[in-house]
Residue, then its C-alpha position, 0 to 999 in steps of 0.5 A: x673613167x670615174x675615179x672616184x672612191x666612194x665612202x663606205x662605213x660600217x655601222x653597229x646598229x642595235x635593235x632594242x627590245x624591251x620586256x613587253x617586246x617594244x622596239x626603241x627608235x631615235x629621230x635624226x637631227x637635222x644635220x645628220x644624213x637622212x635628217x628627220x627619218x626614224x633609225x635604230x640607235x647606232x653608229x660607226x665603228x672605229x678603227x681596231x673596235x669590234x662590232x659589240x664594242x661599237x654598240x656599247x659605246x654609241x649605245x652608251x653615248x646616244x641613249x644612256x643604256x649599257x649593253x648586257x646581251x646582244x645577239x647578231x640579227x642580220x646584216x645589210x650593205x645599203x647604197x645610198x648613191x653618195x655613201x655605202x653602208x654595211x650595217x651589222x644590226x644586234x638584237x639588244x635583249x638584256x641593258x641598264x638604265x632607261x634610254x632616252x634622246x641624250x642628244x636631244x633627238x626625239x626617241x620612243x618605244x614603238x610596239x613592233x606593228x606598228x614600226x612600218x608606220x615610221x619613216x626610216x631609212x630605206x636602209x633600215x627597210x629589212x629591219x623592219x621587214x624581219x622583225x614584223x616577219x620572223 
């Protein structure tokens, strides 16, 4: 019998519009788990933090920008066979200051049709899906 316990994280995923409706996305470095594929900024939330709390502060650390208005989007429990993921996704339609990669990592505003054209995690498929079909 496998005993074994299988990682499970919950991730704040933030879906950054801007005034012309453009979608902000980030590249993952190489050493990161699904290296290269495009993502909606993010990341795991800590202990005792709330899901907007962990936006704001990854959001704040690994594109520059401070959350003003963030709604809920949906959520996604995503096997990747060596991990589980829930991703609790927000739709961030109100920020300061201009994200960029501050870690380096390609980023770009990518206009909502043409987000299918970008290889992302198949964890982040429903994401696209929703938004391309509201």
């Amino acid at each position: 019998m496998n005993t074994e316990v299988k990682k499970s994280v919950l991730v704040a995923v933030g879906v950054i519009e801007n005034a012309a409706g453009e979608i902000f996305v980030c590249r993952r470095g190489e050493s990161q788990h699904q290296a290269f594929k495009w993502e909606f900024p993010g990341g795991k939330v800590e202990a005792g933090e709330t899901v907007p709390q962990a936006l704001a502060r990854e959001l704040e650390e690994e594109i520059g920008i401070r959350v003003t208005v963030c709604e809920p989007l949906m959520r996604i429990e995503h096997d990747y066979g060596d991990k589980q993921v829930t991703l609790d996704i927000r739709r961030v339609t109100a920020f300061t200051g201009e994200p960029h990669g501050r870690e380096g990592q390609p980023s770009r505003w990518v206009s909502v049709s043409e987000l299918h054209s970008y290889d992302f995690p198949a964890a982040n498929s429903p994401i696209v899906a929703k938004l391309q079909n509201p």
